[in-house]
C-alpha positions as CSV (number, residue, x, y, z in Angstrom):
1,X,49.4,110.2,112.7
2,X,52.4,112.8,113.4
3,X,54.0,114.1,110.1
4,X,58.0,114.1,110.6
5,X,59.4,116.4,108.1
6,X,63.1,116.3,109.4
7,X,66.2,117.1,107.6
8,X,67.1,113.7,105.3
9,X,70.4,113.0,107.4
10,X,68.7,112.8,110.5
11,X,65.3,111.3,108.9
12,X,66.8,107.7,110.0
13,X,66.5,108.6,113.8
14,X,63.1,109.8,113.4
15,X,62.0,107.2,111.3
16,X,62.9,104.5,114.3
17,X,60.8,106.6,116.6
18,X,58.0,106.8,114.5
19,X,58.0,102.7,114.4
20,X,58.8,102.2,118.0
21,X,55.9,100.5,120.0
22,X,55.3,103.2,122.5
23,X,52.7,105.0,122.8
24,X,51.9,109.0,121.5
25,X,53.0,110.6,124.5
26,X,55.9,108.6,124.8
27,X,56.8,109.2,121.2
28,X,56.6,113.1,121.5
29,X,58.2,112.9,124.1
30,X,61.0,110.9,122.2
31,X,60.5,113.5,119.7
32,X,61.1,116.1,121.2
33,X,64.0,114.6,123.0
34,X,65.8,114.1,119.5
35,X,64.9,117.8,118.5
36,X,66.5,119.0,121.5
37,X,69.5,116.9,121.0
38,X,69.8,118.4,117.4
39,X,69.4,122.2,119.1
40,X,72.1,121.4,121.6
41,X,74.5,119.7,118.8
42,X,73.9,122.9,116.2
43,X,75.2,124.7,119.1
44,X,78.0,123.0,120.2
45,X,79.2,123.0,116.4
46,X,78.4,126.8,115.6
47,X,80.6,127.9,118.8
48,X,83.6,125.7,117.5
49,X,83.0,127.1,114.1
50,X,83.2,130.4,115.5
51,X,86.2,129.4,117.4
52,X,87.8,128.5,114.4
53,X,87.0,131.6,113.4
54,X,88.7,133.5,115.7
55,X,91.8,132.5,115.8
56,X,92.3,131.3,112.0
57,X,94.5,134.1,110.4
58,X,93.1,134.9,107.0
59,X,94.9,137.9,105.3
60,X,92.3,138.2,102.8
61,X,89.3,139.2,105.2
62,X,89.5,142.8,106.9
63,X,88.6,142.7,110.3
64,X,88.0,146.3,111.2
65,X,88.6,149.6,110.4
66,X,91.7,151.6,111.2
């Protein structure tokens, strides 16, 4: 049997493919899918953040050296 150790708020996705009635290739492949999807979604999130970032005026932080 796989081990899943996923964080918690995703552990409900993983927990579905772990009792869907594929088989083990299909379910790696599932998987790995959903890990993917998590890779892509960290992404996507970190470049708004950064985004954000960029353009958010905060007097308090010192962007570079004069």
């Amino acid at each position: 049997m796989v081990k899943y150790t996923e964080r918690a708020s995703k552990s409900d996705l993983y927990a579905r493919v772990k009792l869907a009635p594929v088989n083990e290739i299909q379910r790696a492949i599932a998987v790995d899918t959903l890990r993917q999807a998590d890779a892509v979604s960290d992404a996507i999130i970190w470049v708004i953040a950064a985004v954000r970032r960029l353009f958010t005026r905060d007097p308090g932080r010192l962007l570079h050296n004069n």
